[in-house]
C-alpha positions as CSV (number, residue, x, y, z in Angstrom):
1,X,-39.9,72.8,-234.5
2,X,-42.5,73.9,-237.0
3,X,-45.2,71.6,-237.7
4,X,-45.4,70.9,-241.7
5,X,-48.9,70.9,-243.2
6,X,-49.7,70.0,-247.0
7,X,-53.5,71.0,-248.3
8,X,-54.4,68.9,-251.6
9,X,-57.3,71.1,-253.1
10,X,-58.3,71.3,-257.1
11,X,-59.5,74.9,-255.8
12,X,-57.4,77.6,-254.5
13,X,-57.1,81.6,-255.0
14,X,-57.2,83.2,-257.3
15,X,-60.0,81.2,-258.5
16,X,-63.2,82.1,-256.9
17,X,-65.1,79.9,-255.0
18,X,-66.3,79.5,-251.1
19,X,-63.6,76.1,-251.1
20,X,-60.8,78.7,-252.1
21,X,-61.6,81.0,-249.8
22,X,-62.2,78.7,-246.7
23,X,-58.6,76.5,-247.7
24,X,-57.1,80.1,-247.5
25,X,-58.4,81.3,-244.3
26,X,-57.1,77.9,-243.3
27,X,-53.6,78.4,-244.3
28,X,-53.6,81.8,-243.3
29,X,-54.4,80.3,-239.6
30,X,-52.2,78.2,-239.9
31,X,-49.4,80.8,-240.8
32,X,-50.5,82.8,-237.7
33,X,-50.2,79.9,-235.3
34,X,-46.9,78.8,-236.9
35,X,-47.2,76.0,-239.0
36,X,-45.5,76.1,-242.6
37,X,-47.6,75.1,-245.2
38,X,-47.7,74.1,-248.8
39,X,-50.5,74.0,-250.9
40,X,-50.9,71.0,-253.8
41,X,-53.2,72.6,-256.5
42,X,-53.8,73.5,-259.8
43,X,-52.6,75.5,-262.4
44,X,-55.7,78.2,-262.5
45,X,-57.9,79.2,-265.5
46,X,-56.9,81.5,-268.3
47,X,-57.1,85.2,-267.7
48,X,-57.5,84.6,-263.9
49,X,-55.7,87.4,-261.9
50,X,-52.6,85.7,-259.9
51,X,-50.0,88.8,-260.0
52,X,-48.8,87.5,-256.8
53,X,-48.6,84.1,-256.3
54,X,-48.6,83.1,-252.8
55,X,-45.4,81.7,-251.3
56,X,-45.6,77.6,-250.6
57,X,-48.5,77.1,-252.9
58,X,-47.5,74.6,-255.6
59,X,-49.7,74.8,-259.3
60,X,-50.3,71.7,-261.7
61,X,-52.2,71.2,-265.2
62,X,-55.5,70.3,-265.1
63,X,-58.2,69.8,-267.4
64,X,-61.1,72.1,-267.4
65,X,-64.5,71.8,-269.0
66,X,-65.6,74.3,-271.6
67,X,-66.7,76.9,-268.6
68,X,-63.0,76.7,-267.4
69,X,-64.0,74.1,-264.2
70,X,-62.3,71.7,-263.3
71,X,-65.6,69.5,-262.6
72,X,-66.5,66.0,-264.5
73,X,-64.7,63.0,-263.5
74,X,-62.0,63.0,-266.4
75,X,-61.4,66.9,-265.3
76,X,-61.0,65.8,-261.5
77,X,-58.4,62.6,-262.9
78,X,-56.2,64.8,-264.6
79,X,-56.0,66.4,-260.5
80,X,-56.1,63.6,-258.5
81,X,-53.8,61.0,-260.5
82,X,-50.9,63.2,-260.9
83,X,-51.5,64.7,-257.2
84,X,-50.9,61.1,-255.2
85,X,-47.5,61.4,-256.9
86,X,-47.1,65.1,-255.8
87,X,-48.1,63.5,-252.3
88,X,-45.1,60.7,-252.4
89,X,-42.9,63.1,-253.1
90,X,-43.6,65.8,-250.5
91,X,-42.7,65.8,-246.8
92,X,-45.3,66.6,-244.1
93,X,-46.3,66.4,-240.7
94,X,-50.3,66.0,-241.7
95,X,-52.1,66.4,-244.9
96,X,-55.4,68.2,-245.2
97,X,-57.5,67.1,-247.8
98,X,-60.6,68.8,-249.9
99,X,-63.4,67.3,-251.4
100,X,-64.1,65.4,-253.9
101,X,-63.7,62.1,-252.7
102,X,-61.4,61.0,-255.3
103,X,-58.7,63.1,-254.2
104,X,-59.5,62.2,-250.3
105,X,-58.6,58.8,-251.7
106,X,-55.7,59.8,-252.9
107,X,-54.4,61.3,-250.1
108,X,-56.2,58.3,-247.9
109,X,-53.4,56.0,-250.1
110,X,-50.5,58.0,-250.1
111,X,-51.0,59.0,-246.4
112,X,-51.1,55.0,-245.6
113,X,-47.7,54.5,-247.7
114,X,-45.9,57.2,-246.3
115,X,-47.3,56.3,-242.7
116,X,-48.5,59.6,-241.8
117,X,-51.9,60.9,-241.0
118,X,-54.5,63.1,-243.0
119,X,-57.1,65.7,-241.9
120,X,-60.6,65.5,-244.2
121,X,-62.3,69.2,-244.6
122,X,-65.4,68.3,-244.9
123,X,-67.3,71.3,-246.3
124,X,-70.3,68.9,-247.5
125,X,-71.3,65.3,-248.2
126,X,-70.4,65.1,-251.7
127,X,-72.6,62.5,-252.7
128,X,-75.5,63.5,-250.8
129,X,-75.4,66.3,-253.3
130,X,-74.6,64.3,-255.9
131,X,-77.3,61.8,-255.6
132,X,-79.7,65.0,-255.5
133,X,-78.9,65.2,-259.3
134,X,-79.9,62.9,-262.3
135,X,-76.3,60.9,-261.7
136,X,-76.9,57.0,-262.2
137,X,-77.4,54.9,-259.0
138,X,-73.9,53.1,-259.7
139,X,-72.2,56.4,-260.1
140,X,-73.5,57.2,-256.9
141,X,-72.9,53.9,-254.8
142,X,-69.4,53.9,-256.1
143,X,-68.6,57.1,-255.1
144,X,-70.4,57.1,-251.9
145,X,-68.3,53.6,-251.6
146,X,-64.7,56.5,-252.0
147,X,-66.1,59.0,-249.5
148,X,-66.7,56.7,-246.9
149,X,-62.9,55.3,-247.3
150,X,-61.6,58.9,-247.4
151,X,-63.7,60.1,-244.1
152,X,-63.1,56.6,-242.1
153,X,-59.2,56.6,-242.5
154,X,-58.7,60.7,-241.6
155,X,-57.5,61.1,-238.0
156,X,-60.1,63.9,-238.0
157,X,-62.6,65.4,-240.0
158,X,-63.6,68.9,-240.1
159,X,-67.0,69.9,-240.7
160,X,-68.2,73.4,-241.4
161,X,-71.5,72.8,-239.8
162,X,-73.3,70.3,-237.3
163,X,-75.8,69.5,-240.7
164,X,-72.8,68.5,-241.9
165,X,-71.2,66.4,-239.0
166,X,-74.2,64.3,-238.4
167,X,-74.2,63.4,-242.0
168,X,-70.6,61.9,-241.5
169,X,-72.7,59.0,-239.5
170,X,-73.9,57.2,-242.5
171,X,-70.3,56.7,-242.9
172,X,-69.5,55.0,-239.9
173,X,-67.2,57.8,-239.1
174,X,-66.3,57.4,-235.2
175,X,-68.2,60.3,-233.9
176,X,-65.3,61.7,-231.8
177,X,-62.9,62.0,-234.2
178,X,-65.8,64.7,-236.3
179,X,-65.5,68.3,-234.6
180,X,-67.7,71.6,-236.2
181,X,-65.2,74.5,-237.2
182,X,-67.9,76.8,-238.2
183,X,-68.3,78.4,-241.7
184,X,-68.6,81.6,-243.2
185,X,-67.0,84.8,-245.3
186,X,-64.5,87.1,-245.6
187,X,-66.4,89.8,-243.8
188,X,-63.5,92.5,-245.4
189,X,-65.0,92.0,-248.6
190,X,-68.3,91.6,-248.0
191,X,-69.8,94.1,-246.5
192,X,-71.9,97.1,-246.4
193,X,-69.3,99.5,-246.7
194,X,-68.4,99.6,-250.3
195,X,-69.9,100.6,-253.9
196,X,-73.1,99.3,-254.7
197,X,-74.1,97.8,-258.2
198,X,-76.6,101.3,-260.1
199,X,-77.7,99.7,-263.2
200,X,-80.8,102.2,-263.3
201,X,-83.5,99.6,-262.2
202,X,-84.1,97.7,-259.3
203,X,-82.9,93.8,-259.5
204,X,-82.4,91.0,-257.5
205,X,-79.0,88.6,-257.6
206,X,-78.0,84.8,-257.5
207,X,-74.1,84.4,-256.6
208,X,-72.1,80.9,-256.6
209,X,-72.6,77.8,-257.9
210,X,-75.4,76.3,-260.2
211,X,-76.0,72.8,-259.8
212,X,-79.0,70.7,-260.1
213,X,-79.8,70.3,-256.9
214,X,-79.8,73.8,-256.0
215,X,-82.9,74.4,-258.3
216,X,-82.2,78.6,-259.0
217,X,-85.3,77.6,-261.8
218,X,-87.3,78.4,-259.1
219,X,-86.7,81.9,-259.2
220,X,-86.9,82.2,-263.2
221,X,-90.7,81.0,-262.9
222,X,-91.0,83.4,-259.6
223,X,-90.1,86.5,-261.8
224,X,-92.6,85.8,-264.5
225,X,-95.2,86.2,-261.4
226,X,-93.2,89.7,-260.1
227,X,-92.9,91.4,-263.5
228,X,-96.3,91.3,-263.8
229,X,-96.4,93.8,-260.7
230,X,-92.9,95.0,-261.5
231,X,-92.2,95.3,-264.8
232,X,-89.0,97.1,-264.7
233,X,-87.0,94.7,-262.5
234,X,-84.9,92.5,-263.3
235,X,-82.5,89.3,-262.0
236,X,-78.7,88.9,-262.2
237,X,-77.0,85.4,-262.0
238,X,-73.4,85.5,-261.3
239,X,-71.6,82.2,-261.6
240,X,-71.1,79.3,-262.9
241,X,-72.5,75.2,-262.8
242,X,-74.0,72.3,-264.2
243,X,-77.4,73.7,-264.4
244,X,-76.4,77.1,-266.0
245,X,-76.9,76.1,-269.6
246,X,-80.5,74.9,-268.4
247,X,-81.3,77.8,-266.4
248,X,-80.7,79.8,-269.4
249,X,-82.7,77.7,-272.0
250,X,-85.5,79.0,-269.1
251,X,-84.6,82.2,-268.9
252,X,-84.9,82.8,-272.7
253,X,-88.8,82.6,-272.5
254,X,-89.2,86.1,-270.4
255,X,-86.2,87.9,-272.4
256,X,-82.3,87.9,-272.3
257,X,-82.8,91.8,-271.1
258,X,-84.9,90.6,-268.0
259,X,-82.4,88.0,-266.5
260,X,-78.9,88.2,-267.5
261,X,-75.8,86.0,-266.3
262,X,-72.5,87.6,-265.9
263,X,-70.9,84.3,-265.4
264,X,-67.7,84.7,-262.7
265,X,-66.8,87.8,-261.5
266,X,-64.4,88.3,-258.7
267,X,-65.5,88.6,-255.3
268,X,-65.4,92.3,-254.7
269,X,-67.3,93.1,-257.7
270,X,-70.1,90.2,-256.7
271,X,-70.1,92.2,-253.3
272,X,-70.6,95.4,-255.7
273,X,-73.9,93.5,-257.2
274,X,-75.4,91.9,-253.3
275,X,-74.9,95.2,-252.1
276,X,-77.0,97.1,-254.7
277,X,-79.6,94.3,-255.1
278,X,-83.2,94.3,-253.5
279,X,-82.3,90.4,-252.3
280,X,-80.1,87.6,-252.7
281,X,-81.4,84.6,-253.8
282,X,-80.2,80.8,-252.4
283,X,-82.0,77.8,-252.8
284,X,-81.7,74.0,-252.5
285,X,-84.3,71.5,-253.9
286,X,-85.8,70.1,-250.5
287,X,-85.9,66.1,-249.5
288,X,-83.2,65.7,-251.9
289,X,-81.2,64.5,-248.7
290,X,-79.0,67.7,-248.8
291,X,-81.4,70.4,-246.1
292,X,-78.7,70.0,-243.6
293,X,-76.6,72.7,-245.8
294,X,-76.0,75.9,-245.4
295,X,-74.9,77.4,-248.6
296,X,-71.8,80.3,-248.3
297,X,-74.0,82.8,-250.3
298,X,-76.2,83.6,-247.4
299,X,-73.7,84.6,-245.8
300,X,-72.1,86.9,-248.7
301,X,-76.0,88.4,-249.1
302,X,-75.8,89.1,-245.2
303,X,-72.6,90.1,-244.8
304,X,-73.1,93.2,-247.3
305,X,-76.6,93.9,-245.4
306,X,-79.1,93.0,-247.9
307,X,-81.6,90.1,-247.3
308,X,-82.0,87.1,-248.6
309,X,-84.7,85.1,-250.0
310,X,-84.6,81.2,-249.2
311,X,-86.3,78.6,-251.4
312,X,-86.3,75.2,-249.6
313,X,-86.7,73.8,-245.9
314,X,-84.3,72.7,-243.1
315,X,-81.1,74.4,-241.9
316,X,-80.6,77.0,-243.8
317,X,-84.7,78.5,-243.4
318,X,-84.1,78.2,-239.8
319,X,-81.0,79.9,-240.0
320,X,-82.6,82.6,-242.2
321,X,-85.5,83.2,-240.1
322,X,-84.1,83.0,-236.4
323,X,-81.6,85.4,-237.8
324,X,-83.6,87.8,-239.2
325,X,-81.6,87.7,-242.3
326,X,-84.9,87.8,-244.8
327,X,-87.4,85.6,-246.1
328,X,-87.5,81.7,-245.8
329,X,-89.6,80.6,-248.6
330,X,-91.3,77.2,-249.6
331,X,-90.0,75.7,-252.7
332,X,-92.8,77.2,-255.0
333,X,-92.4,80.1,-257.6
334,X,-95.7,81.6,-256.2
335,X,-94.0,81.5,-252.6
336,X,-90.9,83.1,-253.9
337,X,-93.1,85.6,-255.6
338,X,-94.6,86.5,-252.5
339,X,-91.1,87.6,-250.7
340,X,-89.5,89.2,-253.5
341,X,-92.8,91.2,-254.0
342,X,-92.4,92.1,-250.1
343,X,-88.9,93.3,-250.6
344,X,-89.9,95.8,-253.3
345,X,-92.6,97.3,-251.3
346,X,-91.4,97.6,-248.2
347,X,-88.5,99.5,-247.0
348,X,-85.4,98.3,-245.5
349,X,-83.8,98.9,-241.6
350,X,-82.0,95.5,-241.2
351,X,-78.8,95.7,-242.7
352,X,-76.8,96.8,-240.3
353,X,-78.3,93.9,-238.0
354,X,-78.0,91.3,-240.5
355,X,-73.9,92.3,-241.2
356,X,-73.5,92.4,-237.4
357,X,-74.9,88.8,-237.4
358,X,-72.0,87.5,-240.0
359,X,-69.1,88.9,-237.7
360,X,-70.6,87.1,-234.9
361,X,-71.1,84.0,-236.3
362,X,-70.2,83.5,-239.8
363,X,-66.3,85.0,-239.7
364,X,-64.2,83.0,-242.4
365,X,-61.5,84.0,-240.5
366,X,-63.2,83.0,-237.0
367,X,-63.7,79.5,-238.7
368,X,-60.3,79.5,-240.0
369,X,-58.3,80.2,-237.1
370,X,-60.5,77.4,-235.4
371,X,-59.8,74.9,-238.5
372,X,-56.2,75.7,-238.1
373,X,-56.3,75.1,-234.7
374,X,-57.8,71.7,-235.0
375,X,-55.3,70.6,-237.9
376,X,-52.3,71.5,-235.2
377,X,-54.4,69.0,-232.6
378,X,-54.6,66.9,-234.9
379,X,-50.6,66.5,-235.6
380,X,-50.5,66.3,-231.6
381,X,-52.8,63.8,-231.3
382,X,-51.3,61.3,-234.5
383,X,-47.5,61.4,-232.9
């Protein structure tokens, strides 16, 4: 018999994002190895390419913010509400559940009504990254209150990295029900076979998510300091987040020519942009309790061969440096400076390395197949 397995995610392809991507290698593991699967999700933004919808995956109406997100706690309601519903209603050997908490605790309550068991995907500590942010304390301790209910009462919870397991303890999450799946991308589209980004000048790029804990400021100050040596370069953010609107308010005092956001893009034409760039950029505001992570875009700027500069501490600098992948830089524009100078001055013989390092250890669909793998123990393990 073929096991049943029901995702609840607010993000899944076509809309880009490294949650979309990882929930599909997922199912597409899980397809491999057998399983049928159905995916509870919503209805995606306006003018998002979907000429194919996948079969089994199921679209709702959600709210979105002015950017077309579904991010803000009335936006997440209008998902989670109607999806506990969706979740009575559907049959299922195990549910898999995606960050935010909220809908973990939907799927915590409907999984305890219908008397079947859950999976959490735990790609990060929400809250750790939320309490990185200017969120009131209350906010925080209420929601930290919902992710400790929805990681406590999963059979098992999947974490994309050991940073991100060990967090899981503050929960009072029983250690052996936690297992690392790995994390990474889909080394098909990036890579550094492919057309490169020739906008006439040399430029670096941001990629992903915006938020506040992330602090990409850093590299607005950092390209006052290299335009001074450098005056025809320039810096490309592609994305989206809470601290876009601020990051351009910055931005505006070197000049709308001389850093330029292109807002989403689809994921082969952000490979187009890494691959042409001079680095990648990734950063994460240090002892703001979130160092364990490693952000998906370091593996994107790797995967396509170009190196990456890394503003912050922890995890992801010693992943950055032992790899070989770039520059690990202290959280200081002056410090950032310094690297991106270095990559304009000296020339470039690691890309082939630093791609060869993503298919070894940052495969999405390596850590999907594994994922997959565990979500089928997991049915094995609750009958």
């Amino acid at each position: 018999m073929r096991s049943k397995v029901l995702l609840a995610t607010r993000l899944y392809p076509p809309e880009v994002g490294a949650a979309a991507f990882r929930l599909q290698a997922l199912t597409r593991g899980l397809n491999d190895a057998g399983a049928d699967v159905s995916v509870l999700t919503t209805r995606p933004p306006r003018g998002t390419d979907d000429p194919r919808p996948a079969k089994g995956v199921k679209r709702w109406p959600v709210l979105r913010d002015s950017g077309g997100n579904v991010r803000g706690y009335v936006q997440y309601m209008s998902f989670d509400l109607p999806l506990f519903f969706r979740l009575l209603a559907a049959r299922a050997d195990i549910v898999v559940s995606e960050p935010p908490p909220t809908t973990g605790l939907m799927v915590a309550l409907s999984s305890w009504l219908r008397r079947r068991r859950y999976v959490y995907y735990a790609a990060d500590i929400w809250t750790d990254a939320l309490a990185a942010t200017s969120a009131p304390a209350p906010v925080v301790s209420i929601m930290r209150s919902i992710e400790g209910v929805a990681l406590r009462k999963a059979l098992k919870v999947i974490a994309i990295s050991q940073g991100v397991a060990d967090q899981t303890r503050q929960f009072s999450v029983d250690p052996s029900r936690v297992v690392v799946v790995g994390n990474g991308v889909d080394t098909e589209t990036f890579s550094p076979d492919g057309p490169a980004a020739e906008p006439g000048y040399r430029y670096f790029v941001y990629t992903g998510t915006m938020s506040e804990w992330q602090g990409a400021e850093i590299f607005i100050d950092a390209m006052e300091e290299v335009l001074l040596r450098f005056p025809d370069v320039r810096l490309h953010f592609f994305g989206q987040g809470s601290a876009e609107a601020a990051l351009k308010e910055r931005a505006a005092r070197i000049g709308d020519d001389r850093i330029r956001f292109g807002g989403v893009v689809p994921p082969a034409e952000a490979a187009k942009w890494i691959r042409g760039a001079a680095g990648s950029l990734v950063s994460i505001v240090p002892d703001q309790g979130y160092d364990f992570a490693k952000p998906t875009k370091i593996y994107a700027a790797a995967a396509c061969g170009t190196p990456v500069i890394y503003a912050g501490k922890g995890a992801s600098a010693r992943m950055v440096a032992e790899g070989d992948l770039g520059y690990a830089s202290g959280f200081s524009s002056t410090e950032v400076a310094k690297a991106m100078i270095r990559l304009l001055e000296e020339p470039d013989h690691g890309r082939a390395a630093r791609a060869a390092w993503v298919e070894d250890n940052a495969s999405l669909r390596t850590s999907g197949r594994h994922a997959a793998a565990e979500v089928l123990r997991a049915i094995e393990e609750g009958r």
